[in-house]
C-alpha positions as CSV (number, residue, x, y, z in Angstrom):
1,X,-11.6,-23.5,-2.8
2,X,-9.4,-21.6,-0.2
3,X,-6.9,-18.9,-1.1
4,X,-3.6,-17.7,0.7
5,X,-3.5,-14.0,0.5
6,X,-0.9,-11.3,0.1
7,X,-0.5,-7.5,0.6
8,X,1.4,-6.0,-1.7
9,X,2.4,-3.1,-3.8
10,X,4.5,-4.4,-6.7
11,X,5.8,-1.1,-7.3
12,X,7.8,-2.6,-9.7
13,X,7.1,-6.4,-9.3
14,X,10.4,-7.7,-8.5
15,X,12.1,-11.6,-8.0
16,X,12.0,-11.2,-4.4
17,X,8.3,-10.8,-5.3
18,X,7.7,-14.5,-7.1
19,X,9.7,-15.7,-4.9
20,X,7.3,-14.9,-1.6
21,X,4.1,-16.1,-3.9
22,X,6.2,-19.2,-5.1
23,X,6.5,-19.8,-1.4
24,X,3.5,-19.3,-0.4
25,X,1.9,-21.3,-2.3
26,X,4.7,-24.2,-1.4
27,X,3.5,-23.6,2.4
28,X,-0.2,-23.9,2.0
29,X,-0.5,-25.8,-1.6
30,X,-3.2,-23.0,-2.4
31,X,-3.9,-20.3,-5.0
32,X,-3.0,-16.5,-4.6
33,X,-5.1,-13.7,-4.2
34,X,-3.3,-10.3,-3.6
35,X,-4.9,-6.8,-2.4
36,X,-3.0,-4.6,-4.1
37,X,-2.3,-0.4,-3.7
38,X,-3.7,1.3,-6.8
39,X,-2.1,4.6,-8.1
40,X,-0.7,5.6,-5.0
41,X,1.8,3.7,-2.6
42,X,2.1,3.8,1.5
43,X,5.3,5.7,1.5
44,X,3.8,8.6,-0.4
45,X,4.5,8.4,-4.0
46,X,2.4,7.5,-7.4
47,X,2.9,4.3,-8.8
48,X,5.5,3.7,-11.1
49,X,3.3,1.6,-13.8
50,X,-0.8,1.6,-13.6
51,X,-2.3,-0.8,-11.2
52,X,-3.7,-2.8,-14.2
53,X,-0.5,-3.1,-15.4
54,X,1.1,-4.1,-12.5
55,X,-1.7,-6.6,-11.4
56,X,-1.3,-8.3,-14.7
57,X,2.3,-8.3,-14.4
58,X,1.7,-10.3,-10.8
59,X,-0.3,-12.7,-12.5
60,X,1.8,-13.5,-14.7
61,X,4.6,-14.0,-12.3
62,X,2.7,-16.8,-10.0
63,X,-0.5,-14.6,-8.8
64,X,-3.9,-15.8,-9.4
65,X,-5.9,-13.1,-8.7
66,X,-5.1,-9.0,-7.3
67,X,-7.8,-7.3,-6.3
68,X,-7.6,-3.5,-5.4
69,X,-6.5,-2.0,-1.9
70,X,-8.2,1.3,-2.0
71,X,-6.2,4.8,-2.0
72,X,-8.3,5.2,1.3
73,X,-5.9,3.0,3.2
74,X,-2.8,2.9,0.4
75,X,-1.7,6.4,1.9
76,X,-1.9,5.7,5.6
77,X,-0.2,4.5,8.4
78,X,1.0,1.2,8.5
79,X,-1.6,0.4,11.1
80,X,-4.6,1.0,8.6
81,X,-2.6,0.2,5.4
82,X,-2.7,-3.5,6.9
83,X,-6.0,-2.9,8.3
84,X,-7.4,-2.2,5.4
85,X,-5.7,-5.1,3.4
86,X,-6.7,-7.9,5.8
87,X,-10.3,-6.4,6.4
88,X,-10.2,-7.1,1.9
89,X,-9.4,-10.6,2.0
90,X,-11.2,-11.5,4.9
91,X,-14.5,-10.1,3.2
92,X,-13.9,-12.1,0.1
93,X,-14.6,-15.2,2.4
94,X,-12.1,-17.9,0.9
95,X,-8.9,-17.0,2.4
96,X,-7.4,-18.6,4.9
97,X,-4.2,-17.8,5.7
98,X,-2.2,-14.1,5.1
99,X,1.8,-14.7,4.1
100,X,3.8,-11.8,5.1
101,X,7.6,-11.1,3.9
102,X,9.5,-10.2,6.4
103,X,13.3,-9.4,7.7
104,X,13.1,-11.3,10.8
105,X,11.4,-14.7,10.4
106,X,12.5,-15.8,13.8
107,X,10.2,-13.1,15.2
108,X,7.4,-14.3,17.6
109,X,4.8,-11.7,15.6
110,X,1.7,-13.2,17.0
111,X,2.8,-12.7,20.6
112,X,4.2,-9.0,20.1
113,X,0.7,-8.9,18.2
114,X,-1.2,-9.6,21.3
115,X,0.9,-7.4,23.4
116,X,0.3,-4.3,21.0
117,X,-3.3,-4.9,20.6
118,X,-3.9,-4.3,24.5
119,X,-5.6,-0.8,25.3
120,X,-3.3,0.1,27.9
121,X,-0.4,-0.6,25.9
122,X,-1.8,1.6,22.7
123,X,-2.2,4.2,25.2
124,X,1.3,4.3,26.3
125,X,2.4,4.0,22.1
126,X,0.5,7.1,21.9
127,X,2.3,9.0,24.5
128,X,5.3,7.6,23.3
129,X,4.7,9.3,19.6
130,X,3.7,12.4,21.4
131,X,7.3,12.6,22.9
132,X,8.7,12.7,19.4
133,X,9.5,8.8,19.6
134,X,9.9,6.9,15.9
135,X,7.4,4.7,15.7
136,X,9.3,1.3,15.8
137,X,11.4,2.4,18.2
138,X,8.1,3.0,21.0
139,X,7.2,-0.6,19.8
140,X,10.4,-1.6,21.0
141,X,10.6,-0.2,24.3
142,X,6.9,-1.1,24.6
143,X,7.9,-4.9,23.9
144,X,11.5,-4.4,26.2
145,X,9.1,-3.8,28.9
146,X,6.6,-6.4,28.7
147,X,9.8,-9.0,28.6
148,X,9.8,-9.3,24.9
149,X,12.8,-9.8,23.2
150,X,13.4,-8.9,19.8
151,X,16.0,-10.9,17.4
152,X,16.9,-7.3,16.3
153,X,15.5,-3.9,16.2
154,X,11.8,-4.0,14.7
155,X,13.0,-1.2,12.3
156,X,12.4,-2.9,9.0
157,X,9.1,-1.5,7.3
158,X,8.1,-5.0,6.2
159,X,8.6,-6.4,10.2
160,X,6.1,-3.1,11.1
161,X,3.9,-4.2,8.2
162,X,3.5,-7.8,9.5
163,X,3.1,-6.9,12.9
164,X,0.4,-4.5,11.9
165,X,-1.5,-7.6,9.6
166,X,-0.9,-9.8,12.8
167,X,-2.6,-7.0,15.1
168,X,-6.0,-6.6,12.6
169,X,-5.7,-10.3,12.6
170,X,-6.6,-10.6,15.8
171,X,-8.0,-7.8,16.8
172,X,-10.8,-8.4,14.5
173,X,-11.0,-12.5,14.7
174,X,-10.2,-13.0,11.3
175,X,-10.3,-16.8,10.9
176,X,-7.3,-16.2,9.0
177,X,-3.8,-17.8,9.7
178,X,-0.6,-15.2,9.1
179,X,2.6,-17.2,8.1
180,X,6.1,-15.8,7.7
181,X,8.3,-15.8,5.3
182,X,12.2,-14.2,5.6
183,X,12.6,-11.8,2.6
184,X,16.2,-12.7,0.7
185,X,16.7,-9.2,-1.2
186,X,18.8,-6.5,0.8
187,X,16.1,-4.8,2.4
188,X,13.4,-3.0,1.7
189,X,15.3,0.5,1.8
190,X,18.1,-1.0,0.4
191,X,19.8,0.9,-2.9
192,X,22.4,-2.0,-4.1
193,X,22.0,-4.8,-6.7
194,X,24.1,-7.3,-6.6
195,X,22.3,-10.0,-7.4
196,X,19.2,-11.2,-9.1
197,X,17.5,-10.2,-6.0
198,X,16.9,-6.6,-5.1
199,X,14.6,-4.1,-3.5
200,X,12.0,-2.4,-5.7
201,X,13.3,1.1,-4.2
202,X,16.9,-0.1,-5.1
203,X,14.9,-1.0,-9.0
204,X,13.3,2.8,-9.0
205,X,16.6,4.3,-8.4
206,X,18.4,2.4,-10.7
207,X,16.0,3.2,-12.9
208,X,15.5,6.4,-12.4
209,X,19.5,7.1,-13.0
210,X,20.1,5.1,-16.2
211,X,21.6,2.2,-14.3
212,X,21.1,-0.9,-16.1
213,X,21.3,-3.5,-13.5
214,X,17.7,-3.5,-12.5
215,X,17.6,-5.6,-15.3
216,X,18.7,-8.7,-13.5
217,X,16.4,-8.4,-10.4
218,X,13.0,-8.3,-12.3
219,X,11.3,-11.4,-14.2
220,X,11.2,-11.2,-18.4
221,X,7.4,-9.8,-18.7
222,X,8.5,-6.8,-16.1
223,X,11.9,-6.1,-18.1
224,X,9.4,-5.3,-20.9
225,X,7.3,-2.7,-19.2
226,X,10.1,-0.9,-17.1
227,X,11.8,1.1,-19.8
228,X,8.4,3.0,-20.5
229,X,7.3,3.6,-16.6
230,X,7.7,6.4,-14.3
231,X,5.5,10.2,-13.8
232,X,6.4,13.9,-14.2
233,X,7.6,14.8,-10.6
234,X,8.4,18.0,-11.6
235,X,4.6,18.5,-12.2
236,X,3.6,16.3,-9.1
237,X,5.5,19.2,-7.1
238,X,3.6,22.5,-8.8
239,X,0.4,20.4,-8.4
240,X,0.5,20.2,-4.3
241,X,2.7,23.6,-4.6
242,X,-0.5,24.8,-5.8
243,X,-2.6,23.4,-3.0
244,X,0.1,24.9,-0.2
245,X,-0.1,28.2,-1.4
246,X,-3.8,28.4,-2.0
247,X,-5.0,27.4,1.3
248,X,-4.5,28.3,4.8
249,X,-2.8,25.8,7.6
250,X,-6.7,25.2,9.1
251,X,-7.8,24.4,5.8
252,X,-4.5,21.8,4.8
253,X,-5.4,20.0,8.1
254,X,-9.0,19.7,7.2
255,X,-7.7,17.9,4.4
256,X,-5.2,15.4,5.3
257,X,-4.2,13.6,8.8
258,X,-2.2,16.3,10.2
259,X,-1.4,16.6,13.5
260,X,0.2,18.2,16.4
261,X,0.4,21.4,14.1
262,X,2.0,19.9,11.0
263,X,-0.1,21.4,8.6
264,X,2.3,24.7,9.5
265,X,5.0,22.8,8.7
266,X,3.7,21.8,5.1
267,X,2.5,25.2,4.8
268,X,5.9,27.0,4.8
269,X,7.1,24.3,2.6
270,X,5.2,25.7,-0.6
271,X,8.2,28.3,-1.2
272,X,10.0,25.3,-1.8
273,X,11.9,24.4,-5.1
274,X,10.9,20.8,-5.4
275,X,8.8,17.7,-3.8
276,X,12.2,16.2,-2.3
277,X,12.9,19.4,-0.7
278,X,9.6,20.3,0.5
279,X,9.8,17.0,2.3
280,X,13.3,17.4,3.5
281,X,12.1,20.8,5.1
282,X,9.0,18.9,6.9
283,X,10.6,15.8,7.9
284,X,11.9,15.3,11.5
285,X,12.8,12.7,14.1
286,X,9.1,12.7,14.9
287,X,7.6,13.4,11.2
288,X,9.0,11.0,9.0
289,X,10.0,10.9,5.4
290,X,6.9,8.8,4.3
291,X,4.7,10.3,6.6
292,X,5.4,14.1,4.6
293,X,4.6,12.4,1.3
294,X,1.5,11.0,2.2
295,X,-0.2,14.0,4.1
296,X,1.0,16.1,0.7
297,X,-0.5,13.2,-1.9
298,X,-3.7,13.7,0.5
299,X,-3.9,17.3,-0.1
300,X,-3.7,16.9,-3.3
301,X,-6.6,14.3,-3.2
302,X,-8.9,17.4,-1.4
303,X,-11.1,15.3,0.3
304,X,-12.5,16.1,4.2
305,X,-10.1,15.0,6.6
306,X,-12.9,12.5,7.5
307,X,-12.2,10.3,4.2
308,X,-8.6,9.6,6.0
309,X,-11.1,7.9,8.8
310,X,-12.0,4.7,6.9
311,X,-11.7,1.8,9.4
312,X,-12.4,-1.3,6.8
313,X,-12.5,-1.9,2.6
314,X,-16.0,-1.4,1.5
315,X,-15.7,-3.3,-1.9
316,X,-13.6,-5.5,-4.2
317,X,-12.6,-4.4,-7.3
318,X,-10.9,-6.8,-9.3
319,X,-7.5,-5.7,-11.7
320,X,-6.4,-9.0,-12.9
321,X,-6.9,-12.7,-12.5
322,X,-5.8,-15.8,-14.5
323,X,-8.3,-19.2,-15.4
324,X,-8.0,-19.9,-11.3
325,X,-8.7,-15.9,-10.4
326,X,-11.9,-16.8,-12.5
327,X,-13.0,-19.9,-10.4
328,X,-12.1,-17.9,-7.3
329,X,-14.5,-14.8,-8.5
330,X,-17.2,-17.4,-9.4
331,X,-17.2,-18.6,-5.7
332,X,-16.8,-15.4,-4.3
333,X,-19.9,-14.3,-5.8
334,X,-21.4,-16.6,-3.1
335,X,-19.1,-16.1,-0.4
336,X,-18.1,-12.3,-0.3
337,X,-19.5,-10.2,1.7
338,X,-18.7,-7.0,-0.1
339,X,-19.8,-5.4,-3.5
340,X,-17.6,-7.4,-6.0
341,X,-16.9,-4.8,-9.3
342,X,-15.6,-6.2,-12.3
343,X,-16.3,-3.2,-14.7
344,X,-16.7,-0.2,-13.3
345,X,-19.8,1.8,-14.7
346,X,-20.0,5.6,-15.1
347,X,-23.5,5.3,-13.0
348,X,-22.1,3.8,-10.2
349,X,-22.4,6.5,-8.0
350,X,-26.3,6.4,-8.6
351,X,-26.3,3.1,-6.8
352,X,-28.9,3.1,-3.9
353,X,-28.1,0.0,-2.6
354,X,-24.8,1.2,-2.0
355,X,-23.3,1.5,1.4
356,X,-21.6,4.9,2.2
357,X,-18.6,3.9,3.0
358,X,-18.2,2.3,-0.5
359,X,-19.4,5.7,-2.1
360,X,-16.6,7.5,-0.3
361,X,-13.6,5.2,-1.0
362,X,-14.7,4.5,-4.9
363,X,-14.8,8.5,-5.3
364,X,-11.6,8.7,-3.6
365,X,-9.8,6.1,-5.8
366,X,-11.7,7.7,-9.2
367,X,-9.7,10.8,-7.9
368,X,-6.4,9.6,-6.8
369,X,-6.7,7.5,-10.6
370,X,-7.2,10.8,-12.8
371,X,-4.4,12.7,-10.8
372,X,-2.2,9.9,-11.5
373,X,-3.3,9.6,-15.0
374,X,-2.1,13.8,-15.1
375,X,1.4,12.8,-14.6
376,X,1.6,10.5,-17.0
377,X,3.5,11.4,-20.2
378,X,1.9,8.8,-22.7
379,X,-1.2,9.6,-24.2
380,X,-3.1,6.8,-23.7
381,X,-2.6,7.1,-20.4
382,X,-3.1,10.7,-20.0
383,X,-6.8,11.0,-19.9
384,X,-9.4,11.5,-17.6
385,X,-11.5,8.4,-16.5
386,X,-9.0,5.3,-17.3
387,X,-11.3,3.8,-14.2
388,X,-13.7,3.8,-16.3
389,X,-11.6,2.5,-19.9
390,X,-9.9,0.0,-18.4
391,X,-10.8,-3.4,-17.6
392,X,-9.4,-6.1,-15.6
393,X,-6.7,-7.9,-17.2
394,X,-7.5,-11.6,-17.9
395,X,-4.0,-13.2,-18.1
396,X,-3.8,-16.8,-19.9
């Protein structure tokens, strides 16, 4: 059996969402296995509803089986965020093709792919970056002057993100196929609902406000779960405020991916009132929004700078899978070629035969878990160890 994968976040699991699994199985007539971001997401936030939850909710929407992207790569760039998706579904050894949603469909991906996975070329992105150029915009003057012409400006997070799966594609010989498929919400920054289709950042604002129109852009099962999600920002903040003030600007970038002295920059910020200012006061032209939030979640995660480092996922963890999921897990036991962890066991770290690299992104996601499980206001969530309570979800 072959699978079609996706790399998501679900943060909520939206109709634009089914859709792009609807279509993806249309296009290759297979089943769907997802590598999904746990508890924390790529733009530097905690997950609106557990990954369990959401998983389940995936499956029930059209997914077949989400397995779990580890925290390692879920707050990092979008170069190792799609690294360390596609290096999970290529080690499950039954997918075959990767669909991507994206905002420009009649995009020539693999070719810009090719173009950005040449030395010279990264070289040149670098010193770009080091100017105080946005990222997309370097990839777009990088393609301008390679004669690449781009439908419109590669500025769309989701356009980045499939570039970025395209480029570990190939860079790594994959034997996996990327298709593309034109996302029909707003955006993926977008704020409006107008329609049954919107953008999850549009849903969590909406939300988050009292607005009862992201009713009408989620499925039935999701409407259920949305009025109870959500975490205690206000304690998110005097949790990294704490880190800020307690350590010094050497021992924040020992910490997180800092760079080019930003660790000052996030060290000043601890006299700040609140997370959205503290980011506000760190963000620039050259640091953006997203890339604030993540360095702070990191810091919060205290782990050596070196855990940030991780170049492919070292296991599979499974979070939910329908009667399909199963028959897919059954033949993966024969064709993955990583650790496949259904229920995770408190001795787990006393595993021998366990390579490193999987030692140091399961403690990282065990960590990343409990300090989401802190901001949590219901009880049975607020515990220590729910990676060790909670099973995968088996979705009839």
């Amino acid at each position: 059996m072959q699978a079609t994968g996706i790399i998501a976040e679900y943060n909520p699991f939206h109709n634009g969402h089914q859709y792009h699994i609807r279509q993806a199985k249309k296009l290759t007539q297979q089943p769907v296995i997802v590598a999904m971001s746990g508890s924390f997401m790529q733009r530097g936030e905690p997950a609106i509803l557990s990954k369990w939850q959401r998983a389940a909710l995936a499956v029930s929407c059209g997914a077949d089986l989400v397995l779990e992207l580890p925290c390692a790569f879920t707050l990092r760039s979008a170069e190792f965020f799609a690294q360390g998706g596609v290096s999970l579904l290529a080690a499950a050894g039954c997918v075959n093709a990767l669909c991507c949603g994206v905002e420009s469909a009649g995009c020539d991906f693999p070719a810009l792919a090719r173009i950005a996975c040449d030395a010279n070329v990264q070289a040149e992105l670098q010193a770009l970056l080091r100017q105080g150029t946005s990222y997309a915009s370097a990839w777009e003057q990088l393609f301008a002057a390679h004669n690449e012409k781009l439908n419109k400006p590669l500025s769309s997070p989701n356009d980045i993100l499939a570039l970025s799966y395209t480029q570990a594609i190939i860079r790594h010989s994959y034997d996996i196929k990327p298709l593309y498929i034109q996302r029909q919400d707003s955006g993926y920054n977008s704020t409006e609902i107008s329609s049954t289709l919107a953008s999850a950042t549009a849903i969590r604002q909406a939300l988050a406000t009292g607005n009862a129109s992201w009713q009408q852009a989620v499925p039935p099962a999701v409407q259920n779960a949305l009025p109870h999600a959500g975490y205690d920002e206000r304690l998110l903040w005097q949790l990294i405020c704490y880190r800020l003030r307690l350590l010094s600007p050497e021992e924040i970038a020992a910490r997180t991916e800092c760079s080019e002295g930003l660790e000052n920059r996030l060290k000043q910020a601890a006299d700040c009132r609140s997370l959205a200012e503290a980011v506000a006061a760190c963000s620039s032209k050259r640091y953006t929004a997203s890339r604030c939030r993540r360095l702070l979640l990191q810091l919060l995660c205290d782990v050596p700078r070196e855990t940030w480092a991780q170049q492919h996922a070292a296991y599979l963890r499974v979070l939910a899978f329908n009667d399909t999921g199963r028959q897919l897990l059954k033949q993966m036991k024969k064709t993955a070629v990583l650790p496949l962890i259904t229920k995770l066991g408190r001795g787990w770290q006393y595993d021998v035969g366990q390579a490193e690299a999987c030692h140091t992104q399961l403690a990282l996601e065990l960590k990343a878990t409990d300090i989401w499980s802190l901001l949590q206001k219901r009880t049975e969530l607020n515990r220590q160890g729910n990676d060790y309570y909670l099973s995968p979800v088996y979705v009839k």
